[in-house]
N, C-alpha and C positions, 0 to 999 in steps of 0.2 A: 527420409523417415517421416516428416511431415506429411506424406500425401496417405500412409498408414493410419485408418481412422483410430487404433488403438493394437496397444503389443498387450501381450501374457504374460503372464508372472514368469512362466515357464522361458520366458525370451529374454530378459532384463539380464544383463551384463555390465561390469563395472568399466568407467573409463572409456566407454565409446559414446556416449553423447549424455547429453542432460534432456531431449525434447523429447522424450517418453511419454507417450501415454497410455492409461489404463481406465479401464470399466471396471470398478471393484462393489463390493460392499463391505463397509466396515466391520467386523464381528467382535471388535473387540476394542477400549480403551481405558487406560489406564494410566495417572503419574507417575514418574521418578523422583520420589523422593529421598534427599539426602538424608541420612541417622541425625541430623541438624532440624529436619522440618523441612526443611528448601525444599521446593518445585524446581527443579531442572529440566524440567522438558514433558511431553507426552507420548506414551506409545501408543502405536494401531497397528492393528492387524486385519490386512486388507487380504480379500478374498476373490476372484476372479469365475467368471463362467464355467471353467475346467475345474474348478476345486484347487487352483494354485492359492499357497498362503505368502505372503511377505510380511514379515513387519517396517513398520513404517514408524519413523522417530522426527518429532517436533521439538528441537533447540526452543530455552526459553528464548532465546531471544525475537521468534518467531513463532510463539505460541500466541501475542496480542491480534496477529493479524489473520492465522490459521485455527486456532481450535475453536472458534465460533462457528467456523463452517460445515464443521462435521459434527455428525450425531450418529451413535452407535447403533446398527442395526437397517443406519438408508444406505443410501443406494449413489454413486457419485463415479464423473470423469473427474481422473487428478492427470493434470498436463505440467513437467516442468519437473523435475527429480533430478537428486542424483542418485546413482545406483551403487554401494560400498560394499565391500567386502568384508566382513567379521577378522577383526583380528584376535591374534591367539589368545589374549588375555582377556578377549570378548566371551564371558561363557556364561552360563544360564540362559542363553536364547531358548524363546520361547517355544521352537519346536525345529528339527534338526533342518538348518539351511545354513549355505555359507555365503548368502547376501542380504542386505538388508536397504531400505529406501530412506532419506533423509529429505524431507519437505523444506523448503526455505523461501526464502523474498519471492523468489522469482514462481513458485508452484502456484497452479492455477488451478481451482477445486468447484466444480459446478455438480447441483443436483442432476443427477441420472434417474430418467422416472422410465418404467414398463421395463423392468429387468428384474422381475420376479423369477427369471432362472436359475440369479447370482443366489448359490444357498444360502440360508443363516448359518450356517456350522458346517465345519469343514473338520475334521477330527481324524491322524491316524494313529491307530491305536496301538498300543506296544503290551505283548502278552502278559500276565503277570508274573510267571513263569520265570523270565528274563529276565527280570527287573534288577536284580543280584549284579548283571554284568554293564546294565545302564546306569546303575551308583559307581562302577570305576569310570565313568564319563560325566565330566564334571561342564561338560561345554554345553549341552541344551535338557531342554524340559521334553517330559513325554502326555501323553495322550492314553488314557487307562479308563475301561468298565467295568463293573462288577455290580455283582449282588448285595448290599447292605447288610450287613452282621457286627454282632457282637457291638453295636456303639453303646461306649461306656459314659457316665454323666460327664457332663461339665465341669472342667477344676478351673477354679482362679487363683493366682498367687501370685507373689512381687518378685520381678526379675532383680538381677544385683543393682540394676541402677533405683531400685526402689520402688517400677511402676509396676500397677496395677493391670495382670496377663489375664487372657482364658486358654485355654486349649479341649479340646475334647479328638478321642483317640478313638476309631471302631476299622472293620475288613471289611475289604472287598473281596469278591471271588466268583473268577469270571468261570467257575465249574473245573476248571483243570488246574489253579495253585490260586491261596490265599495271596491277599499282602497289606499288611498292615498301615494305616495310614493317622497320622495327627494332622488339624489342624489347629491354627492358633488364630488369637485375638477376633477380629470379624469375621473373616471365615466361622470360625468354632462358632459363634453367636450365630449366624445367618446358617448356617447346616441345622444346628438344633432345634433354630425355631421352624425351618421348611420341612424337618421331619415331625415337629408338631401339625404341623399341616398337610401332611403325606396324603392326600386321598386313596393311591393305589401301592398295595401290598405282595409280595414283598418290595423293597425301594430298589431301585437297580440306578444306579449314581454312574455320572459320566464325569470325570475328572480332566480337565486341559489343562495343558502346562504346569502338569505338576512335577515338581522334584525329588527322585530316587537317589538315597542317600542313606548311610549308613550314620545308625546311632547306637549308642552301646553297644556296638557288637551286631544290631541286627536293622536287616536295610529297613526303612520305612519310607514312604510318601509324604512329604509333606508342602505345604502353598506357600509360592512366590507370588510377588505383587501380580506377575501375569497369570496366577492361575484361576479359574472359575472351574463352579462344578455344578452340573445340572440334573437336577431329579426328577426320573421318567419323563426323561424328554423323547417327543416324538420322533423316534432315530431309527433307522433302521439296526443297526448295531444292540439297540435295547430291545426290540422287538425279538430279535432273534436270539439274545441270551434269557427272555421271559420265555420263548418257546422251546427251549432245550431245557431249561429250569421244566419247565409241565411235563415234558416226554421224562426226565429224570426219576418225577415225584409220582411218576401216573403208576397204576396198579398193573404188575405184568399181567 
């Protein structure tokens, strides 16, 4: 395997070796934090040439010598992994895979430059439609676009431990079924202030790893520490629900 200048996402198997390597870009990182505060670790989400995703987790105890090296959005060979498998009580992964990479002492992380192939964004998308049967699946996060409607103001209020929450609730609707979506605390803060800032109308919102889950009775969207959501991002997925939105609204 060593004479292999790099594997795929799509290749990575648990339990056959540690000297993996891969050409990724990172699209994504984020902590683990405990309901305590604690830092336990960091996630990433490493992206390959082909559009393979894996997330990728950094033990605190190898976060002092690893997460200086990465920076969200370059471009890098990671040599030296192991490759694990999701156990069943592992749920909320950040999009449907049943492996995941663990970096440690031994992983070796160098900048990778002229690999402007590797995309920013890798997203697949799960209809809204569905969504109803992705909240009886409680083991990963899904991938959602839609049209912006109905966002309602901003509420803040004290949760029972006493702190001080936001949340803000509006729909998406990708043209063939709504679904309603809350977020909370930064998220809700950072949505409202980027749709004060909206340059282009209507917003058409791209939501990653977010969680379908059923509340009072009716399912809703809502963000985990992995999720992000991007408005009118250059996608081709948004492009094509803008131009089905004009043929909808044009005059027979």
């Amino acid at each position: 395997m060593a004479q292999i200048p790099y594997q795929m996402i799509s290749n990575l198997r648990p339990q056959i070796t540690t000297a993996w390597r891969l050409k990724v870009r990172v699209t994504r990182i984020w902590q683990a934090i405990t309901q305590q505060g604690d830092i336990v670790g960091i996630n990433c989400i490493f992206v390959d040439e082909l559009g393979g995703r894996i997330r990728a987790w950094i033990a605190a105890a190898n976060m002092n010598q690893l997460q200086g090296l990465i920076t969200e959005g370059e471009t890098y060979n990671v040599h030296n992994f192991v490759v694990r498998q999701y156990g069943a009580m592992q749920t909320e992964r950040c999009f449907e895979s049943n492996f995941f990479i663990q970096l440690y002492h031994m992983t070796n992380i160098f900048v990778a430059e002229d690999v402007d192939y590797i995309q920013r964004h890798v997203f697949q998308f799960t209809n809204l439609s569905t969504i109803i049967d992705v909240a009886r699946e409680s083991n990963f996060l899904i991938d959602v676009v839609g049209v912006l409607q109905q966002v309602q103001p901003m509420t803040t209020y004290r949760n029972k431990y006493n702190q001080l929450k936001n949340s803000i609730q509006f729909t998406i609707n990708d043209l063939n079924s709504p679904a309603q979506v809350i977020f909370f605390d930064e998220m809700a803060r950072s949505l409202d202030q980027e749709l004060h800032n909206a340059g282009q109308h209507p917003v058409i919102l791209i939501i990653s790893s977010v969680k379908a889950r059923m509340i009072q009775g009716e399912v809703k969207l809502t963000n985990y520490p992995a999720t992000r959501f991007f408005m009118n991002l250059h996608h081709e997925a948004v492009e094509d629900l803008r131009d089905s939105l004009r043929l909808v609204n044009s005059p027979m």
